[in-house]
VOGU-3710 file (C-alpha; in Angstrom, 3 decimals, decimal comma):
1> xxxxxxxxxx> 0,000/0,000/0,000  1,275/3,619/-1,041  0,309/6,030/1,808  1,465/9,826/1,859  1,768/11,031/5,572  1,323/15,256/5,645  3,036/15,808/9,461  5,763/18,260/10,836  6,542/16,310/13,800  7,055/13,332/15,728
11> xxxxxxxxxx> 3,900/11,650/15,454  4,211/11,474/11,193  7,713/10,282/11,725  6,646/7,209/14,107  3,619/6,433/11,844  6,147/6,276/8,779  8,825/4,474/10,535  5,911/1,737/11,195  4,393/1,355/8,378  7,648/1,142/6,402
21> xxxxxxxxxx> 8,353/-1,692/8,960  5,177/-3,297/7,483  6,432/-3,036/3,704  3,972/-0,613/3,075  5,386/2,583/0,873  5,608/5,804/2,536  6,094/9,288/1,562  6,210/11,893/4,424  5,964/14,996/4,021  7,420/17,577/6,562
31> xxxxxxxxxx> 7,229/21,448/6,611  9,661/22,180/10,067  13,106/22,657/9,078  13,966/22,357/12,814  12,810/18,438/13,049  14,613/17,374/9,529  17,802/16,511/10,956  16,337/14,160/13,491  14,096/12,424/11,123  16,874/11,726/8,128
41> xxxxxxxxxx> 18,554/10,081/10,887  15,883/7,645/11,324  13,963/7,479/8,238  15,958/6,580/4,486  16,435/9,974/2,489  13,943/8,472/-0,717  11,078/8,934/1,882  11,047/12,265/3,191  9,957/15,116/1,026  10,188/18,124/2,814
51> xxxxxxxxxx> 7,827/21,346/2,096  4,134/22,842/2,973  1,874/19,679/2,717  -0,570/21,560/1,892  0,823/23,179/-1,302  -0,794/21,338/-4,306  2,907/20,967/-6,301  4,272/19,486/-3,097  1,490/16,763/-2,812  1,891/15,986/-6,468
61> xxxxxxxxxx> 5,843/15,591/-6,146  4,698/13,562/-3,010  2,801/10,982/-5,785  -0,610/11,725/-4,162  -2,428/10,605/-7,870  -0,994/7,345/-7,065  -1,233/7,246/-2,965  -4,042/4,859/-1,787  -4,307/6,317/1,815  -3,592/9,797/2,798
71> xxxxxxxxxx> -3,107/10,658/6,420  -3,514/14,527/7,942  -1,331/14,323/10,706  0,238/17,542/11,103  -0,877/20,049/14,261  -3,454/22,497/12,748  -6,990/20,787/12,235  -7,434/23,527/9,530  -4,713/22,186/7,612  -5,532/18,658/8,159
81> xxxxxxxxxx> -9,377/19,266/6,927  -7,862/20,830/3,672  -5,877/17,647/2,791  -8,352/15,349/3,469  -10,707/17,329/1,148  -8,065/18,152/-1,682  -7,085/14,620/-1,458  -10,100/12,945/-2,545  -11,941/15,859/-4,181  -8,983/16,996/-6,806
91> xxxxxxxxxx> -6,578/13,757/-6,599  -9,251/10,920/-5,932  -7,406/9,348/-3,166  -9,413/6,274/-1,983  -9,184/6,770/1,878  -8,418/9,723/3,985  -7,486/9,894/7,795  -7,148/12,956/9,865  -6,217/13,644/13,252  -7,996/15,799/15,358
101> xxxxxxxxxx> -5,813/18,153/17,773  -8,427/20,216/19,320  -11,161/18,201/20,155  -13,921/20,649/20,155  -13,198/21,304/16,399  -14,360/17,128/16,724  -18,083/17,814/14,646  -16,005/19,471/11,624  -14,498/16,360/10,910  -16,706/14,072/8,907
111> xxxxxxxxxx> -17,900/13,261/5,136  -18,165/17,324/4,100  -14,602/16,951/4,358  -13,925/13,736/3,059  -12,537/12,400/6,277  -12,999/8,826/6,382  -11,694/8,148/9,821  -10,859/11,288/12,381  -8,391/10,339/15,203  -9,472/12,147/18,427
121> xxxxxxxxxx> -5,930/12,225/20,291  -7,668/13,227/23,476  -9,990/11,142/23,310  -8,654/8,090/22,595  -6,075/9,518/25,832  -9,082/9,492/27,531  -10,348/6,010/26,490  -6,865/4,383/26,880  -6,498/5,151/30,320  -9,813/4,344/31,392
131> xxxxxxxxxx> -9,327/1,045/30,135  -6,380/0,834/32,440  -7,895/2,086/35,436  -10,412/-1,017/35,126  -9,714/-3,638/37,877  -10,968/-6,237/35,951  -8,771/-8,158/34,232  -10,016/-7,500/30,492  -7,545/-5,980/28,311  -8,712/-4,336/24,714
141> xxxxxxxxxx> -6,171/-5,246/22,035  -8,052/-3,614/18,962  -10,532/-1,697/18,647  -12,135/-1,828/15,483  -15,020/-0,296/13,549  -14,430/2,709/15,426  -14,630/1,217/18,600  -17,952/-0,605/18,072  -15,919/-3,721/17,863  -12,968/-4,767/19,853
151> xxxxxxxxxx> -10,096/-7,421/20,115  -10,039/-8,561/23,828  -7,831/-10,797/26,037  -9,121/-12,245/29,210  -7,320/-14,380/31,811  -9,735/-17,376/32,775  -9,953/-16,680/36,742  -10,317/-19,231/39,721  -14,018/-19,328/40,288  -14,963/-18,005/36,808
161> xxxxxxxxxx> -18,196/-19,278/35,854  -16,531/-21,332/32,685  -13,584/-22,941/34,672  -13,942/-26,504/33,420  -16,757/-26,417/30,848  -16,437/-26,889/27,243  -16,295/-24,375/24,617  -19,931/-25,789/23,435  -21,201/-25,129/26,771  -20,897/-21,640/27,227
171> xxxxxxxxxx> -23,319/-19,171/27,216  -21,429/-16,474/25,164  -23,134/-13,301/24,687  -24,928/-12,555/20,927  -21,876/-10,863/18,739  -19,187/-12,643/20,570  -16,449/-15,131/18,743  -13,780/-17,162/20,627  -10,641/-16,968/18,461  -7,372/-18,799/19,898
181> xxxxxxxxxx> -6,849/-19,884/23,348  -3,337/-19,787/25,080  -2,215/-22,247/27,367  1,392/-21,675/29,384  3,316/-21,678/25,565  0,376/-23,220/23,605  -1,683/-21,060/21,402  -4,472/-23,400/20,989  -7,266/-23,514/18,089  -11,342/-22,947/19,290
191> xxxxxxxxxx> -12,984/-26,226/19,325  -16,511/-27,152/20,766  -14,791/-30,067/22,792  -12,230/-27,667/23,965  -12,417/-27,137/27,637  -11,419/-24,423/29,669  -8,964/-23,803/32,239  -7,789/-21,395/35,225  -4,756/-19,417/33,664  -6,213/-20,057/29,743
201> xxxxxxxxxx> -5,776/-16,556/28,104  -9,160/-16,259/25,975  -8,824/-13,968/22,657  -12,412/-12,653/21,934  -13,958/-10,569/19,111  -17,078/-9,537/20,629  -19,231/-5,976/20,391  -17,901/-3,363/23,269  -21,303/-3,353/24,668  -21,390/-7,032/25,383
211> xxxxxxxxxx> -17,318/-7,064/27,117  -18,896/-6,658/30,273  -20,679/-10,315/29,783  -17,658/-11,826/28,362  -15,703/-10,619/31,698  -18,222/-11,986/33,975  -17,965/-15,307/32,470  -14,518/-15,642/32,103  -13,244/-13,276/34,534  -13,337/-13,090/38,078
221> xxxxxxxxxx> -16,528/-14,330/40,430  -18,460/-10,602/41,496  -17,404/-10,343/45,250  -21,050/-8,800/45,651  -22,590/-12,379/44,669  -20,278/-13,815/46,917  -21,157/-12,302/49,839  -24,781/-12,431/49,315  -24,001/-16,503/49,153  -26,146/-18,726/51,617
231> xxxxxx> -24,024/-19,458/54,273  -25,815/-22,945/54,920  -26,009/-22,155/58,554  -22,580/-22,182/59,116  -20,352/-19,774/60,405  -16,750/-19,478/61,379
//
């Protein structure tokens, strides 16, 4: 995939050095002469193309005609609504991402400016450590269809309701698929006759609304429901 990264900074230069990691092609372009040193010194020469990104002749030296992705990194949303529209509207580029520095300019970034997917960096701040703060032990991976779908990774705990039943026998919630389990240095393929043990690390592609139902059935028991237990008369 050919993907031209507009960015002045940091963030356009870690986003190219990963992608190039991935085979992809990059071409980044960067418009602060102060930063150039730094990123020749970690990116090869061929891919840096240095200039206003928003100038048409630079995009065009850039290859954007040929560019499948286009992505609006740089630190003024103004700038990064402009590329996303002159990217698809004058050069027909086939997907556009833009990322949002102030997030109340949020609502200008959508299909009047051809922005197929806006990154909100303070929300997704926001999101990331919320996800941390959970005590639970459910960790997203991926999220995916902006966040309606996600990845997860859950550590089978003692007590959780599916310790010991087979695969066939849970009651996963609706949208939920079991895809590999891992066991100590086994990575271990989904099978209905596949049962389930304290320590297994469950991968899950499930809806985000529904984690919290994956998590109680993997996860650990709900101290509330414990102590609400009968006691059967007895007491210590």
């Amino acid at each position: 995939m050919f993907v031209i990264i507009a960015s002045g900074g940091r963030t356009g230069a870690q986003l190219a050095s990963f992608l190039i990691a991935q085979k992809h092609k990059v071409h980044l372009i960067v418009d602060r002469t102060e930063v150039l040193a730094r990123i020749h010194s970690e990116l090869p020469t061929e891919v840096i193309y240095q200039g206003d990104p928003t100038n048409p002749q630079m995009l065009e030296l850039a290859g954007i005609r040929e560019c499948q992705v286009l992505a609006a990194c740089t630190t003024v949303d103004a700038d990064n609504l402009v590329l996303c529209y002159m990217a698809r509207n004058h050069y027909g580029v086939p997907r556009t991402i833009a990322r949002i520095n102030n997030p109340r300019n949020a609502w200008l970034f959508d299909k009047k400016f051809h922005v197929d997917v806006a990154l909100n960096q303070a929300d997704l701040m926001s999101r990331l450590i919320a996800e941390e703060m959970s005590l639970g032990d459910m960790m997203t991976l991926v999220k995916l269809r902006k966040g309606e779908v996600a990845l997860v990774e859950e550590k089978i705990a003692p007590g959780a309701p599916a310790v010991g039943k087979m695969v066939r026998d849970l009651e996963l919630p609706a949208n939920c698929t079991l895809a590999a389990i891992i066991r100590k240095d086994e990575v271990l393929a989904v099978r209905g006759e596949t049962d389930l043990r304290v320590g297994d690390e469950v991968l899950a592609v499930i809806a985000s609304r529904q984690k919290p139902a994956l998590e109680a059935l993997l996860g650990r028991p709900n101290v509330s429901n414990i102590a609400a237990a009968p006691s059967n008369g007895k007491s210590k």
